[in-house]
Backbone bond lengths (Angstrom), bond angles and torsions (degrees), N, CA, C in turn:
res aa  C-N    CA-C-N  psi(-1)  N-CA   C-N-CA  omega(-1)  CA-C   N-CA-C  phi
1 X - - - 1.474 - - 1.524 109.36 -
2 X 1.215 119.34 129.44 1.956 124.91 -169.27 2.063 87.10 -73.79
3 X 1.325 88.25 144.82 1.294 104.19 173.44 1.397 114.20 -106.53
4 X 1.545 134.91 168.05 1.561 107.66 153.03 1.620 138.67 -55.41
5 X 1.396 97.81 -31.37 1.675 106.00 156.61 1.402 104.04 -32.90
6 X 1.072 119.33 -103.08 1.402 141.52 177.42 1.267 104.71 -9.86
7 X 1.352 129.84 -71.58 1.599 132.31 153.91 1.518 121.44 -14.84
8 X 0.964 95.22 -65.01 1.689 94.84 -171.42 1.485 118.23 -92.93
9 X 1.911 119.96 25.17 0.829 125.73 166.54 1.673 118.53 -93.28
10 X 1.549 92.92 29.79 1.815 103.83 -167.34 1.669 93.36 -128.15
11 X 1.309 116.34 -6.61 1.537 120.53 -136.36 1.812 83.00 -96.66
12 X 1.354 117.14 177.81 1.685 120.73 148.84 1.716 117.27 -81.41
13 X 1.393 98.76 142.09 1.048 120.94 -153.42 1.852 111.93 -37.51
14 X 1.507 87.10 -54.75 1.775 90.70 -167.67 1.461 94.99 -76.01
15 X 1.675 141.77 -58.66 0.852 135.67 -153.27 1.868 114.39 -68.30
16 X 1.031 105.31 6.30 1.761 152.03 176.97 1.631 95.60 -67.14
17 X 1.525 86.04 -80.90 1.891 103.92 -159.75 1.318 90.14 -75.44
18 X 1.584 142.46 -27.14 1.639 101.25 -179.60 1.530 111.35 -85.10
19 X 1.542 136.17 -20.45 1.137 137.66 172.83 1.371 98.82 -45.79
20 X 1.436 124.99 -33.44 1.469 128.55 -153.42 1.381 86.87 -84.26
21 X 1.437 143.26 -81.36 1.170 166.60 88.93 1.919 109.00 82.25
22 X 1.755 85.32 -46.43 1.697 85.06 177.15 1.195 105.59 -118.14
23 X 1.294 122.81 -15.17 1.867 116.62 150.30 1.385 116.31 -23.40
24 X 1.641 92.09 -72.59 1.873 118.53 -167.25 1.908 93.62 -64.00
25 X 1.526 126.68 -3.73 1.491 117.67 168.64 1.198 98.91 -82.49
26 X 1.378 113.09 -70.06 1.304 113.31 -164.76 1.401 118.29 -35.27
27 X 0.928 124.69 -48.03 2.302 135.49 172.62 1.252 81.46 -42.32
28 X 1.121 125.67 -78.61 1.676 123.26 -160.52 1.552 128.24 -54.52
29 X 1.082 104.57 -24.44 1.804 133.69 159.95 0.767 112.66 -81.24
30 X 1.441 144.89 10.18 1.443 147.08 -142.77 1.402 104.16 -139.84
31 X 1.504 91.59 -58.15 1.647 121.59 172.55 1.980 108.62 -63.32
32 X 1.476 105.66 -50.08 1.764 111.93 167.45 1.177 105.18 -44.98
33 X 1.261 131.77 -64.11 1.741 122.06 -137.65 2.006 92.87 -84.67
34 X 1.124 106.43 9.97 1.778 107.17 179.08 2.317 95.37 -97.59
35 X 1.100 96.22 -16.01 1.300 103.06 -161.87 1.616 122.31 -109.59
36 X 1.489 97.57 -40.67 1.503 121.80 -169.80 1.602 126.99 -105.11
37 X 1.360 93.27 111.91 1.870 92.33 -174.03 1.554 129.62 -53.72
38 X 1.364 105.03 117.99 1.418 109.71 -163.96 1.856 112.70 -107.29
39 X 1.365 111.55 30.35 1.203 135.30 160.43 1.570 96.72 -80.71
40 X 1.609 98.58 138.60 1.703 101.95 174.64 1.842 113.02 -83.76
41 X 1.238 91.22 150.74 1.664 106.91 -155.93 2.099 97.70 -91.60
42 X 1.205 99.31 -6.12 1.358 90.87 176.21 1.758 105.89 100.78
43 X 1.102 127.96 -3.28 1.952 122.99 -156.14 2.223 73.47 -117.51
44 X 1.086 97.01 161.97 1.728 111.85 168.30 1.675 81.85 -142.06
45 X 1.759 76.37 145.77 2.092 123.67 -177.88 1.744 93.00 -78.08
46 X 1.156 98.23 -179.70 1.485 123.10 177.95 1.445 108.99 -62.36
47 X 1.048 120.60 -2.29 1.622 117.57 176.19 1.331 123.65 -120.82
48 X 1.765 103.68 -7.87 1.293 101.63 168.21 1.442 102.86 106.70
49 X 1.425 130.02 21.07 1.517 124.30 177.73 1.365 90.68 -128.54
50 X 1.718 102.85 173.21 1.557 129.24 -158.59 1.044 77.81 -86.93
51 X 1.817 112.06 131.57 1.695 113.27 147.51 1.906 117.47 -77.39
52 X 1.368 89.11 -179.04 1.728 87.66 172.67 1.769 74.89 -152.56
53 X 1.353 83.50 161.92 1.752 95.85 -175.19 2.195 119.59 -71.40
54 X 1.745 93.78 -6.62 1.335 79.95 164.54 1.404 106.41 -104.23
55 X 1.485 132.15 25.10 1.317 121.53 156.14 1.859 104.62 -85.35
56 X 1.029 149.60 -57.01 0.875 114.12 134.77 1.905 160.95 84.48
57 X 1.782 67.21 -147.04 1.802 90.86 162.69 1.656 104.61 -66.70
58 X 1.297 138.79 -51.03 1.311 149.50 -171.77 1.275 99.94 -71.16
59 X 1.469 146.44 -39.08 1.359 133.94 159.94 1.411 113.64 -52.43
60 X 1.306 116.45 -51.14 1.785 125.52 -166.60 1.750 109.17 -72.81
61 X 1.674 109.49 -19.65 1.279 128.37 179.63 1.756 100.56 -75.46
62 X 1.489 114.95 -53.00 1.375 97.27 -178.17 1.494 115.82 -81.53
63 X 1.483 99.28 -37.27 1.620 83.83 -178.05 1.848 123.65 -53.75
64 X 1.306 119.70 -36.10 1.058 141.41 164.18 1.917 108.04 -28.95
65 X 1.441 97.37 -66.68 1.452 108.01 179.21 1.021 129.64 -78.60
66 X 1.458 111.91 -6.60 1.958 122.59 174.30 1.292 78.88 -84.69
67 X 1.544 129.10 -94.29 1.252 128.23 -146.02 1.682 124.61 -36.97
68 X 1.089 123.85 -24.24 1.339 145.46 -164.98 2.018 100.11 -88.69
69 X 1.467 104.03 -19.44 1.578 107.29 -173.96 1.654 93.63 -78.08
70 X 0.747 141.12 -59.41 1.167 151.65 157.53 1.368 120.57 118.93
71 X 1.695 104.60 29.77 1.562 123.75 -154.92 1.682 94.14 -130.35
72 X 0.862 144.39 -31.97 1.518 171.29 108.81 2.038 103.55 21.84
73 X 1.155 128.02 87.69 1.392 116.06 149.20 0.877 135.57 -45.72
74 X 1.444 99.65 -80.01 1.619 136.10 162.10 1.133 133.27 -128.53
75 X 1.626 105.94 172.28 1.440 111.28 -142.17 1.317 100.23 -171.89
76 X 1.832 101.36 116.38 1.160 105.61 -158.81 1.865 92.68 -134.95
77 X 1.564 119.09 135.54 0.930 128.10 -146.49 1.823 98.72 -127.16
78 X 1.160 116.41 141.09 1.880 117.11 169.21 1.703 107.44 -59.39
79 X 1.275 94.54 -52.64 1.696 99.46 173.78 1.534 129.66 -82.44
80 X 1.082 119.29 18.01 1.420 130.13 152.97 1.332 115.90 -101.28
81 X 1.468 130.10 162.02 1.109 138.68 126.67 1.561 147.49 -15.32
82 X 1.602 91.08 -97.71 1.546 113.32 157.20 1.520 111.85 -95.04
83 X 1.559 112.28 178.67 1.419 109.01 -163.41 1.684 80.29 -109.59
84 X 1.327 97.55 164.80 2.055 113.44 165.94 1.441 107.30 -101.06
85 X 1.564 86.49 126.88 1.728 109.58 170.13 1.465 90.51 -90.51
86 X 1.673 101.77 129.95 1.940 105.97 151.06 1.417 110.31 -105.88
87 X 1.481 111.22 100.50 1.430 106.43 -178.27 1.821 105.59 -58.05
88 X 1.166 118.25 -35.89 1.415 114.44 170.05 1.753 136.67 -26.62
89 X 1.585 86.57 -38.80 1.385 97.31 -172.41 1.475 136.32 -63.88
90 X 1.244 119.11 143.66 1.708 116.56 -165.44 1.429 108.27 -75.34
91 X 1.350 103.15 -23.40 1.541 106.45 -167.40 1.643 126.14 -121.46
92 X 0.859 116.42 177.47 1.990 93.90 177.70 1.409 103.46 -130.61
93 X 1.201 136.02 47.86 1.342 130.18 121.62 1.561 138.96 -48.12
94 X 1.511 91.29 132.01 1.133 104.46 -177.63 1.755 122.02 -98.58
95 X 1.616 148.31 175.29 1.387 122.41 -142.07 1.996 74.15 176.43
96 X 1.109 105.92 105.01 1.580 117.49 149.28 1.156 121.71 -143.83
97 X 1.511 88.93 156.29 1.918 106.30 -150.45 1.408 102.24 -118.09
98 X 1.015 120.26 -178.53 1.717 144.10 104.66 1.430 117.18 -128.89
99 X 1.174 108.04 115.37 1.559 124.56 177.99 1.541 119.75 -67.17
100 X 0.761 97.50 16.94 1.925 90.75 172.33 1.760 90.33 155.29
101 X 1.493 99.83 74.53 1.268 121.32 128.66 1.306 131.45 -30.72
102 X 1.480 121.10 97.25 1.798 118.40 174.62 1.678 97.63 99.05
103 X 1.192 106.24 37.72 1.812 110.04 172.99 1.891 99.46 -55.01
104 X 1.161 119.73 -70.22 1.392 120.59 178.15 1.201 121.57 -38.22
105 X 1.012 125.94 -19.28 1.679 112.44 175.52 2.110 94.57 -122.79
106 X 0.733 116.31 32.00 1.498 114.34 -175.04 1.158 109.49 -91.41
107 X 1.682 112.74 -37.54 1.563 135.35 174.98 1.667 100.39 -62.04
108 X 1.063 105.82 -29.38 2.048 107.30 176.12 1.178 107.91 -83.31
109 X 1.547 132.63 -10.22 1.770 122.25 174.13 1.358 87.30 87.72
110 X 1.196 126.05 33.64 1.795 123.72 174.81 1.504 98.91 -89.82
111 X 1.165 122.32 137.39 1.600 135.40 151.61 1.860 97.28 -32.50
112 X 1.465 86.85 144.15 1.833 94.39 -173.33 1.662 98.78 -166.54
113 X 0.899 109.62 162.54 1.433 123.32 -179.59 1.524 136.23 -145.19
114 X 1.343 113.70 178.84 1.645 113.91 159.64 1.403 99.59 -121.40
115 X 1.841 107.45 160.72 1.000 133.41 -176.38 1.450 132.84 -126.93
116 X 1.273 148.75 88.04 1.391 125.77 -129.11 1.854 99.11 -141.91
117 X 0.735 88.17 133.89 2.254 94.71 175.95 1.575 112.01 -125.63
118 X 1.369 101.93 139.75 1.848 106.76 -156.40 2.019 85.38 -124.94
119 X 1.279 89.15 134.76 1.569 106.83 -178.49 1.343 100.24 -135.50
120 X 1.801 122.92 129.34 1.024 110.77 155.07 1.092 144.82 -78.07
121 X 1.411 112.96 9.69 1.946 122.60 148.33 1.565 102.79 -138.14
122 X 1.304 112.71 -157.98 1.537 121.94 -151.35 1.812 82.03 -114.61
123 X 1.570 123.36 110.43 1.458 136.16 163.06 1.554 109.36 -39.28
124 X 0.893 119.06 49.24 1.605 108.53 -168.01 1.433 123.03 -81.37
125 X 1.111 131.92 97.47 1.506 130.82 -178.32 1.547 109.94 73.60
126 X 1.404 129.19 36.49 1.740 147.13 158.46 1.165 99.26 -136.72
127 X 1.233 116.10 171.38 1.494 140.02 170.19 1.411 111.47 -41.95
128 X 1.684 110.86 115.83 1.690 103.73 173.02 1.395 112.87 -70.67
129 X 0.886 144.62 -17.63 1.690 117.39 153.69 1.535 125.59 -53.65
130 X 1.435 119.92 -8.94 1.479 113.24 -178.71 1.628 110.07 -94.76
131 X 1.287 79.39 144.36 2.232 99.14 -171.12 1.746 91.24 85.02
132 X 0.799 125.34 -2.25 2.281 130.98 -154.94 2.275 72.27 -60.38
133 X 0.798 114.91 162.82 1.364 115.50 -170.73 1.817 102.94 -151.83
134 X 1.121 128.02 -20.95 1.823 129.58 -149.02 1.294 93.05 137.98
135 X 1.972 101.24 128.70 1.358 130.12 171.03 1.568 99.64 -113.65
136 X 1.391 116.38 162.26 1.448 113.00 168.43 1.229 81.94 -156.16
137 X 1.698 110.09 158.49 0.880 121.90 165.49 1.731 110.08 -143.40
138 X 1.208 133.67 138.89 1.611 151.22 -178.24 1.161 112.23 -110.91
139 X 1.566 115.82 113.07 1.581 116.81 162.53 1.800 120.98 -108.76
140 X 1.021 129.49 138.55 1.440 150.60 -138.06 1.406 94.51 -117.17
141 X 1.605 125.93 59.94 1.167 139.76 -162.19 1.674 106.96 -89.03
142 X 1.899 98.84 -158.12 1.762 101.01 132.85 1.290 110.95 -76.78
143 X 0.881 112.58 -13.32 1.734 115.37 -171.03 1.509 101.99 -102.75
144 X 1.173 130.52 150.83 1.325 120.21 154.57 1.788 117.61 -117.25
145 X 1.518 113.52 99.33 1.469 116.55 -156.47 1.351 95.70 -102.88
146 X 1.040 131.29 -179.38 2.039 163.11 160.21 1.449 116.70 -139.93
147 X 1.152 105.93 121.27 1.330 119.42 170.97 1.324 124.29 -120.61
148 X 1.540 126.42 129.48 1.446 117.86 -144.96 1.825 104.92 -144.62
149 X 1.066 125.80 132.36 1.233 110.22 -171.57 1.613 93.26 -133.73
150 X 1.547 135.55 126.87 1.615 151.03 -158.00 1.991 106.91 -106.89
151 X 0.945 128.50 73.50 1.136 98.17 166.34 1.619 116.12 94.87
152 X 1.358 102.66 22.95 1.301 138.91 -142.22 1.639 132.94 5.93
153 X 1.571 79.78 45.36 1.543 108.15 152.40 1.619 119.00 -25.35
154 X 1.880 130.67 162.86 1.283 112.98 174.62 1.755 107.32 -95.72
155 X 1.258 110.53 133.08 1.471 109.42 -153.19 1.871 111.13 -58.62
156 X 1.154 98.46 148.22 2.082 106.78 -175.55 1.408 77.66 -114.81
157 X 1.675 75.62 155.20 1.653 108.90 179.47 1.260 123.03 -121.37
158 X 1.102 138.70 103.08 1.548 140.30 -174.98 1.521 112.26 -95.58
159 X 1.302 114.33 153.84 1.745 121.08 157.37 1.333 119.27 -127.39
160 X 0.976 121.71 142.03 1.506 126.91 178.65 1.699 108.02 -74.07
161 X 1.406 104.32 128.95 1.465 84.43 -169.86 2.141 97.60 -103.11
162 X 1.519 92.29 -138.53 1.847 86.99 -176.10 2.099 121.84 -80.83
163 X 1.354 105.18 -9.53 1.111 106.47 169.14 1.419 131.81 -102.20
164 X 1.689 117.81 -10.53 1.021 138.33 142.35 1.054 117.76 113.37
165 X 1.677 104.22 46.95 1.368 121.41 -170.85 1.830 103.91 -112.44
166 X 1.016 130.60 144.43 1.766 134.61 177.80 1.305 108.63 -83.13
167 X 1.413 143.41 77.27 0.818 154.75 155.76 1.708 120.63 -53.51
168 X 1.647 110.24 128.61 1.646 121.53 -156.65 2.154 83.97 -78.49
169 X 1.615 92.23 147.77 1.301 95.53 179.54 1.512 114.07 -128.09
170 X 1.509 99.92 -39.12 1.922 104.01 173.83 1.922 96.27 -177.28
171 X 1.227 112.26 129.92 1.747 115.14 154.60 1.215 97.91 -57.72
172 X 1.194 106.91 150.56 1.789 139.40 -151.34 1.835 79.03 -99.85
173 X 1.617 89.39 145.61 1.712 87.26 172.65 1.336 117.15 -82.39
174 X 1.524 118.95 -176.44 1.678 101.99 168.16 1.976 111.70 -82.93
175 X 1.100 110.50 163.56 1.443 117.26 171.66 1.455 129.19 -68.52
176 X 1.106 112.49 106.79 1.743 123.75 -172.33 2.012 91.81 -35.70
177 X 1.197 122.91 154.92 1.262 114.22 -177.90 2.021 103.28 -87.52
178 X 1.730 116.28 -24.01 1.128 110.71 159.38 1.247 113.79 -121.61
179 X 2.097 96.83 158.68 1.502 89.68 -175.14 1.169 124.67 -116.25
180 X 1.303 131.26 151.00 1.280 122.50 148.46 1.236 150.59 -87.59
181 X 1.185 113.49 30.86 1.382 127.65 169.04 1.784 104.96 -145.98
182 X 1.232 101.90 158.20 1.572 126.94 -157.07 1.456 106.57 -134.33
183 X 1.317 115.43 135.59 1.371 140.30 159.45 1.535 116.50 -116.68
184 X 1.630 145.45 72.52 1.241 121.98 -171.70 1.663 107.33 -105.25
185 X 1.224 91.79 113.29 1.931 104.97 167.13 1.183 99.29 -55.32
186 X 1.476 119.31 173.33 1.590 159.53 133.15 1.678 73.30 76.53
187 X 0.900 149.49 57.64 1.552 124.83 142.31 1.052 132.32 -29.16
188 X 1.495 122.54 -21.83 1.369 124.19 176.00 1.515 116.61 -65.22
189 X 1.481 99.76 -35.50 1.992 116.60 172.44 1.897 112.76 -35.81
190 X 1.284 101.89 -17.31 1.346 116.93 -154.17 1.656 95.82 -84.91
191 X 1.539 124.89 -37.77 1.570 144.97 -176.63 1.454 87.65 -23.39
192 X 2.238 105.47 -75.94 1.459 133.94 -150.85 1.492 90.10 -93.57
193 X 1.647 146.67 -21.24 1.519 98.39 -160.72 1.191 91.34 -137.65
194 X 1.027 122.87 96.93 1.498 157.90 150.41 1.592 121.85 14.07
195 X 2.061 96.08 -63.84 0.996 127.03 174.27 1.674 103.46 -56.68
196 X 1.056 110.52 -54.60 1.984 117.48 -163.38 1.334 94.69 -70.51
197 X 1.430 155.15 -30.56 1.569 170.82 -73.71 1.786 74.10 -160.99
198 X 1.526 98.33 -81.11 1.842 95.98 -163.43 1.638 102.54 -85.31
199 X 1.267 133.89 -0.42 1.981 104.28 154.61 1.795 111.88 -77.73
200 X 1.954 116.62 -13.09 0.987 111.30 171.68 1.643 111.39 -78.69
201 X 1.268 123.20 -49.92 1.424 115.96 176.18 1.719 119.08 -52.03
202 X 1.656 119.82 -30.70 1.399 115.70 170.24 1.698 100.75 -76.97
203 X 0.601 128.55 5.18 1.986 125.75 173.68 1.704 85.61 -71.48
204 X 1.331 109.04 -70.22 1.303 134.20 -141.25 1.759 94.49 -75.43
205 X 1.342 119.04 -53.12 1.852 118.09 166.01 1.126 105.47 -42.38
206 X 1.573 134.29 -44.50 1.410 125.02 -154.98 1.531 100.24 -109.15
207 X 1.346 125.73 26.18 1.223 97.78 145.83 1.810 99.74 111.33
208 X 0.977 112.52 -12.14 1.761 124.73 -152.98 1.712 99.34 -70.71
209 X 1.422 112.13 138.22 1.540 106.03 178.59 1.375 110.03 -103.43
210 X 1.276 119.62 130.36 1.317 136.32 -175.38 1.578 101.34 -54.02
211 X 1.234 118.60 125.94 1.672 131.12 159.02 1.474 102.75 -142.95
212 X 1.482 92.89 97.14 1.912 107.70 175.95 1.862 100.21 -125.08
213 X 1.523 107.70 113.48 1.585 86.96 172.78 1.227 110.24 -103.71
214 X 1.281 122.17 -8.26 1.617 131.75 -152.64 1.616 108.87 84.33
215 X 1.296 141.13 -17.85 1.329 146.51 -133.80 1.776 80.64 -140.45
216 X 1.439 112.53 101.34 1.089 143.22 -171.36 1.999 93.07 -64.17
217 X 1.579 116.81 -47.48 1.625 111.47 -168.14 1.395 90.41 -87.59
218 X 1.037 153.07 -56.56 1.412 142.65 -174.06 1.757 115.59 -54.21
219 X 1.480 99.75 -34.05 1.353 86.66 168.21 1.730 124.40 -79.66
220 X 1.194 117.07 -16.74 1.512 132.34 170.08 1.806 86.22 -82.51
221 X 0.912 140.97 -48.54 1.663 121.02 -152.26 1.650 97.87 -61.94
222 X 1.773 100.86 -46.31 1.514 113.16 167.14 1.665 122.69 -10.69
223 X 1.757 98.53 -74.26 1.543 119.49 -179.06 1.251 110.29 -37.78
224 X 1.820 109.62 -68.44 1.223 115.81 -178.27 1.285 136.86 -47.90
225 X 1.539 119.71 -35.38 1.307 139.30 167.48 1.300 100.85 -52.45
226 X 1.104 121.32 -65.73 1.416 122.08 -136.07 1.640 124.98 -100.51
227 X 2.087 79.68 -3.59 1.628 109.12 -177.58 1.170 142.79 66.26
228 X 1.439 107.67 16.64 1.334 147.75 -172.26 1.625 140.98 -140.25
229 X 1.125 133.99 167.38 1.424 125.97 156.96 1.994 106.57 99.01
230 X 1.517 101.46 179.80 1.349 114.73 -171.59 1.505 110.69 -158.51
231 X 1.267 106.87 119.27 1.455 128.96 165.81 1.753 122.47 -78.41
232 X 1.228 120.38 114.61 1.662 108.99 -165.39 1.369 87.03 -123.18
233 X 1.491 125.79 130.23 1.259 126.64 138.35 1.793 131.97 -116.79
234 X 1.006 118.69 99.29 1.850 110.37 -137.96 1.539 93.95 -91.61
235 X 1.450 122.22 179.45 1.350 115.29 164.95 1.611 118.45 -85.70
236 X 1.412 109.69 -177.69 1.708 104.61 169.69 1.518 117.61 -172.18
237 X 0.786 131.66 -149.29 1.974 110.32 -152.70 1.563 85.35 -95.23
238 X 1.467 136.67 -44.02 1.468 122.80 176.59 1.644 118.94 -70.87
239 X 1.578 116.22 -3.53 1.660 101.75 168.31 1.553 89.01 -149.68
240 X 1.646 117.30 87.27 1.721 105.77 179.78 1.677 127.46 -80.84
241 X 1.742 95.27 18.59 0.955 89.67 179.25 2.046 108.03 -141.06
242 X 1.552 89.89 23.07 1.369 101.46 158.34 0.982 70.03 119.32
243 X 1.819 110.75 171.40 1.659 131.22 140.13 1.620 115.46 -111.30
244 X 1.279 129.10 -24.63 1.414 127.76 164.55 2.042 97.64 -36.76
245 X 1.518 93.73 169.16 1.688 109.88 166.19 1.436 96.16 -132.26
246 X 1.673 90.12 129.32 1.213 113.72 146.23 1.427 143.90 -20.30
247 X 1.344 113.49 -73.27 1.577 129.40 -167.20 1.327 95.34 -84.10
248 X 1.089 147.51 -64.50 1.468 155.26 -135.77 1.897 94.13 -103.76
249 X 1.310 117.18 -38.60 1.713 81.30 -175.64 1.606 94.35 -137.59
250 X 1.528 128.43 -11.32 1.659 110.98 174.09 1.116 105.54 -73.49
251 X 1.505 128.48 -62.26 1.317 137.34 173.71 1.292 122.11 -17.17
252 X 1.312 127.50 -61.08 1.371 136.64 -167.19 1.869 97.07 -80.84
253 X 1.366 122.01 -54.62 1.365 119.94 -167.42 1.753 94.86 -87.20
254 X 1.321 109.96 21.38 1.803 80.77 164.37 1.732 82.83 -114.27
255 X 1.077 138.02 -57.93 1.357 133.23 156.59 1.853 110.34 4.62
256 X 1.454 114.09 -67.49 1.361 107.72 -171.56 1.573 90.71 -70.63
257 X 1.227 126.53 -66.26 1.958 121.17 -156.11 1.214 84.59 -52.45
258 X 1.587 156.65 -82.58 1.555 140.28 -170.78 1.608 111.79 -19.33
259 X 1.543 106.83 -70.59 1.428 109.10 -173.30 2.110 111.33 -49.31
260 X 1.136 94.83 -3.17 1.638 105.16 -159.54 1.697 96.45 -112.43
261 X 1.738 128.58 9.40 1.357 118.74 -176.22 1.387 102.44 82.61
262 X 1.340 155.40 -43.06 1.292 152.20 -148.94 1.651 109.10 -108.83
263 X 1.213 108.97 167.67 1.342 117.77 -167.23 1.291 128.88 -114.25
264 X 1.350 136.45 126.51 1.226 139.57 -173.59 1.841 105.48 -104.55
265 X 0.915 112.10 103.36 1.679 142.54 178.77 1.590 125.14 -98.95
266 X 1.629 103.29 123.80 1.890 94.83 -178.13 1.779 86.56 -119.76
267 X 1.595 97.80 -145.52 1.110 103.92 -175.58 1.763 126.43 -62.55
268 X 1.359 80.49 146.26 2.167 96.06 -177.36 1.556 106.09 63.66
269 X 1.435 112.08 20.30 1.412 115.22 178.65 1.445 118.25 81.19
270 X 1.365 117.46 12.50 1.667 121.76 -176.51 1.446 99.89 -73.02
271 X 1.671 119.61 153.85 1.228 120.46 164.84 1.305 109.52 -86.14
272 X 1.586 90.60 150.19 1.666 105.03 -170.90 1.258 121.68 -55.19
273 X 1.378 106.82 -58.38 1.407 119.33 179.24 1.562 114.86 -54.50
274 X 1.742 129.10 -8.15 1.282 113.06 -177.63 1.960 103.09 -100.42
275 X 1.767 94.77 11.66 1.606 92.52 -169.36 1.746 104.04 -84.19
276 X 1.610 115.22 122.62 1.762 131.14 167.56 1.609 95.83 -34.38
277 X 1.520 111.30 132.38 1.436 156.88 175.14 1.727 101.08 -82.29
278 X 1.598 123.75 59.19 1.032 126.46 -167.40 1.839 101.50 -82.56
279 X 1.713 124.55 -45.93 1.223 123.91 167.12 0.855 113.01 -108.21
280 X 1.643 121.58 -172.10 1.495 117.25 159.46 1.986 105.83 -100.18
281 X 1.386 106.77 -2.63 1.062 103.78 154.42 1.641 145.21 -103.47
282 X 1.252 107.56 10.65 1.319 136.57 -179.54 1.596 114.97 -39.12
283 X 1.338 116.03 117.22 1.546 124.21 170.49 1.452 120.43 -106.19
284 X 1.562 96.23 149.26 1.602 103.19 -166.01 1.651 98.82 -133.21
285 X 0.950 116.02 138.35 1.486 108.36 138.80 1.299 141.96 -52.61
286 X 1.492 116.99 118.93 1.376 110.99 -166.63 1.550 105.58 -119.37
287 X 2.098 111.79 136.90 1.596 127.57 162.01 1.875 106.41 -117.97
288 X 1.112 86.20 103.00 1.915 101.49 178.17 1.238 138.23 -93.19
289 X 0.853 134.94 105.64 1.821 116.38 168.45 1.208 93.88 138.18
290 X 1.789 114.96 -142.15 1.378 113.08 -167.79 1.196 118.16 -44.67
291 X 1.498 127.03 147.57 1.409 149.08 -166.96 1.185 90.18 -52.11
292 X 1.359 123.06 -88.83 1.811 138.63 -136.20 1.679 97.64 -78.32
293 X 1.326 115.02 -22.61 1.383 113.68 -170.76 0.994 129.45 -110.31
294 X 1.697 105.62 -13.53 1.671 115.07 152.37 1.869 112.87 -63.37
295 X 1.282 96.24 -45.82 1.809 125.06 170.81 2.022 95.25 -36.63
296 X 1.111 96.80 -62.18 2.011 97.93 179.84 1.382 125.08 -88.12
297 X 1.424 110.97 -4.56 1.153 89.72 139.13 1.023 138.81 -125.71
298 X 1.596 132.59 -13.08 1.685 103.77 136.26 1.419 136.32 -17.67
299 X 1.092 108.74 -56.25 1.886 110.41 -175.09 1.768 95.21 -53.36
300 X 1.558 103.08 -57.59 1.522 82.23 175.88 1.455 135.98 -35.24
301 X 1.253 80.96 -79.48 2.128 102.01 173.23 1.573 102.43 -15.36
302 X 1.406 102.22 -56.97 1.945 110.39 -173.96 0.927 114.83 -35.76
303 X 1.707 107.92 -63.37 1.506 134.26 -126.31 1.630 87.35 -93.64
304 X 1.605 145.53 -22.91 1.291 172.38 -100.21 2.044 84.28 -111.54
């Protein structure tokens, strides 16, 4: 049975060893969340959310294992501040995260994840999809899977099995262009914008099955699995310019739904990936997943 090893013995060299790099995290993140209290501790990260102490351990876990690849520039984290320069490094790749994706519902035993996007330099002031190189993303299930898309390859799916190896399981299908299933964030957006209010009530006329976890990568891992569906998180008068981030979790998961046929969409319907890398904390509004129906509801959200 091909493993991810095996996989990425086709890959380029460095962009190789960090795929490898946050595999060998994830086990170790894997092994934390059996150990480490994931009640929030009261302190908020660089973006302004409650930590819990396995956000964290899972930050200090990857940074630990990028830097050590020795291919790694920089490295820019949800729970930091500023990003880390390794002047050491041979190579100038760049590596942003969020390490434990879906902290808020994690304390409920909810499926949660990491999220990670590999650039072979630092997007700085152009479009964060450019140099964008391989997204992966890890969910902290019953299962413990990786999903990885190269060059925007069609994304493979691995699971970790009992000795703690990532074993290949099936390429992800492509994305139906409409969906039937629904994820809509910020419901509250719905109070003031009218428009977003009625593309959510036609979800709900036509039939659409609710998939809301709170856990922004599980609800995208959802889509992909299942080859379908749409994630909406729109803006609204307390975040008008989204509350999702950019670099650390649109970037990488519009990367896989692209590699997957489907579309990753912010405001007025622009694609994500062509939106300027102004911070490393930068928020967008995000419309995901199926093509035509991420396509309607953005226009909504806009038009709102």
């Amino acid at each position: 049975m091909h493993t991810l090893s095996h996989v990425l013995r086709t890959q380029e060299e460095h962009c190789a060893r960090i795929i490898s790099a946050i595999a060998d995290s994830a086990r170790y993140i894997n092994a934390a969340i059996r150990m480490r209290d994931t009640i929030k501790d009261g302190n908020d990260n660089a973006s302004g959310d409650t930590q819990s102490a396995l956000d964290i351990t899972a930050d200090t876990i990857f940074v630990n294992a990028l830097q050590a690849t020795e291919c790694v520039r920089t490295i820019a984290s949800e729970e930091r501040t500023d990003y880390i320069t390794v002047p050491t490094a041979r190579a100038d790749y760049c590596v942003a995260f969020d390490p434990y994706d879906g902290g808020s519902v994690g304390d409920a035993n909810i499926t949660f994840g990491s999220i990670i996007g590999i650039w072979d330099r630092m997007p700085t002031d152009v479009a964060v999809g450019t140099h964008l190189r391989a997204a992966v993303t890890v969910l902290y299930g019953p299962r413990v899977t990786l999903t990885v898309t190269i060059d925007g390859s069609a994304p493979q799916l691995f699971e970790l099995d009992e000795v703690g190896t990532f074993l290949f399981v099936r390429t992800l299908p492509p994305l139906a262009a409409t969906a039937q299933h629904f994820a809509p964030g910020n419901l509250r957006a719905c109070t003031k914008n009218t428009a977003y209010k009625t593309f959510v009530d036609d979800c709900i006329a036509h039939g659409y099955k609710l998939r809301y976890s709170g856990a922004l990568v599980t609800d995208i891992n959802h889509i992909l699995l299942k080859g379908d569906g749409v994630f909406t998180y729109p803006a609204d008068a307390e975040h008008p310019d989204g509350r999702l981030r950019l670099f650390y979790e649109g970037a990488p998961l519009a990367a896989l739904l692209e590699a997957s046929g489907g579309a990753a969409l912010t405001t007025n319907g622009a694609r994500l990936l062509d939106t300027p890398l102004r911070t490393i904390h930068q928020r967008a509004p995000f419309f995901f997943g199926s093509r035509d129906t991420a396509r309607a509801a953005a226009t909504a959200a806009s038009n709102g």
